[in-house]
N, C-alpha and C positions, 0 to 999 in steps of 0.2 A: 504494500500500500504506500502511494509517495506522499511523503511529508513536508515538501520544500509548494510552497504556492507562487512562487514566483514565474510568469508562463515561461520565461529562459529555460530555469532550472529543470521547469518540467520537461522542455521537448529536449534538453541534452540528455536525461534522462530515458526518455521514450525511444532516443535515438541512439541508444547505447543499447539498448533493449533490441531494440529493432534489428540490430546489426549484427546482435549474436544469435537472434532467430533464424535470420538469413543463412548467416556463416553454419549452422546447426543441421540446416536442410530446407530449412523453409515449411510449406504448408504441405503437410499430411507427414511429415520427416521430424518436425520441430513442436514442443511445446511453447504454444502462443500464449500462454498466462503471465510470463514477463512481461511481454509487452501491453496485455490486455489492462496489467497493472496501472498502465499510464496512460488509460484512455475511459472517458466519462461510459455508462452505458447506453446516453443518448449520443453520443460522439458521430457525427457523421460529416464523411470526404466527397467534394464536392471536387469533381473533376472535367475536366474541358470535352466538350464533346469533340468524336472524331479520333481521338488519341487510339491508339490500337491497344490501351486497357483502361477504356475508359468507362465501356458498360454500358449502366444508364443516364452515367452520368453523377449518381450518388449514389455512397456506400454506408450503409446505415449499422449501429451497434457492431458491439467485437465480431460478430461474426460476418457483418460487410465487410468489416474492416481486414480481416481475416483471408478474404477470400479476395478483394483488392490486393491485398501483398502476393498471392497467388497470380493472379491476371495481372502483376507489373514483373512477377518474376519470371514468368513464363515470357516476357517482351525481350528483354533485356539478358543478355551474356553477364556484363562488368556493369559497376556502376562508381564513378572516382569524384568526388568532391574534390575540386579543385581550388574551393575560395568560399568561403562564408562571412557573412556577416550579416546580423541580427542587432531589433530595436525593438522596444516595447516597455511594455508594465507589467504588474500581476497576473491583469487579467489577457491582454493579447501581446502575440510577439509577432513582428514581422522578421522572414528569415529570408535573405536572398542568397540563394547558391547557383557556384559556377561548376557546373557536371559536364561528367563525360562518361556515355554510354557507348557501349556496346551493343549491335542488336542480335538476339539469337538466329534471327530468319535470314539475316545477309552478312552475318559478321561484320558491317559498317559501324566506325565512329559513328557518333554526333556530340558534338559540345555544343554547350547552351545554358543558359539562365534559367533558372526557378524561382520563380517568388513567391513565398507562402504566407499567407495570412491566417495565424491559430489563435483561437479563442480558445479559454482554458477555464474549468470551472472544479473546485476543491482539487487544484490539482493535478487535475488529467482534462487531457487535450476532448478539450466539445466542440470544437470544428475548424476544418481544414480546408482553405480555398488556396490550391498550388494555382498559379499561373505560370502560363510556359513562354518565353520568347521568342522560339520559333517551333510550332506546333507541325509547320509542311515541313521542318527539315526531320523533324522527330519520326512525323507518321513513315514518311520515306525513307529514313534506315529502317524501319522495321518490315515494310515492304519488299516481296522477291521479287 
């Protein structure tokens, strides 16, 4: 259960989580309760339509959320953080990251921007609007 309410502390938190889930096997290989630790049960990922794991668009409680880490894991080979920095308060942090993916389906790079905007409630992340900077270059690595 996370005790720090500050939204920073919570997504470096969720994001340390997240990373050994990953590293672990991911979804149906990995125990999701670390990470489910640091996400509200109304917590819902609001994602760009279009994207090749984007769905419906929104991922609703740990088990959207669950199965969105599924449908980005399945896009994606690598995935490299190459530049972060984050603003915010308690309750929301803005996080802009400089990533470089890999895709499963063509082995092509993309690097590119993220910017996410999480609101945070008792401590676990209650909602998650990533924005992408370039969404055609995205969908087209993932593209054979």
């Amino acid at each position: 259960m996370p005790t720090e309410q500050d939204a920073w502390s919570v997504m470096q938190k969720f994001y340390e989580a997240e990373a050994a889930y990953v590293a672990a096997g991911g979804y149906g290989k990995a125990d999701f309760g670390n990470v489910a630790a640091y996400l509200d049960p109304d917590v819902v990922l609001y994602q760009a339509p279009g994207m090749p794991f984007s769905g419906t668009g929104e991922w609703r409680g740990h088990e959207g959320m669950e199965r969105f880490m599924a449908a980005f894991g399945d896009a994606w080979e690598s995935m490299e953080f190459l530049g972060q920095e984050h603003w915010g308060d308690a309750g929301t942090v803005v996080v802009s990251n400089l990533v470089r993916f890999r895709a499963k389906a063509t082995g092509r790079d993309v690097e590119t921007r993220i910017v996410q905007v999480i609101k945070v409630r008792d401590g676990r992340m209650l909602e998650c609007r990533p924005f992408y900077w370039d969404t055609a270059a995205i969908a087209e690595a993932c593209t054979p």
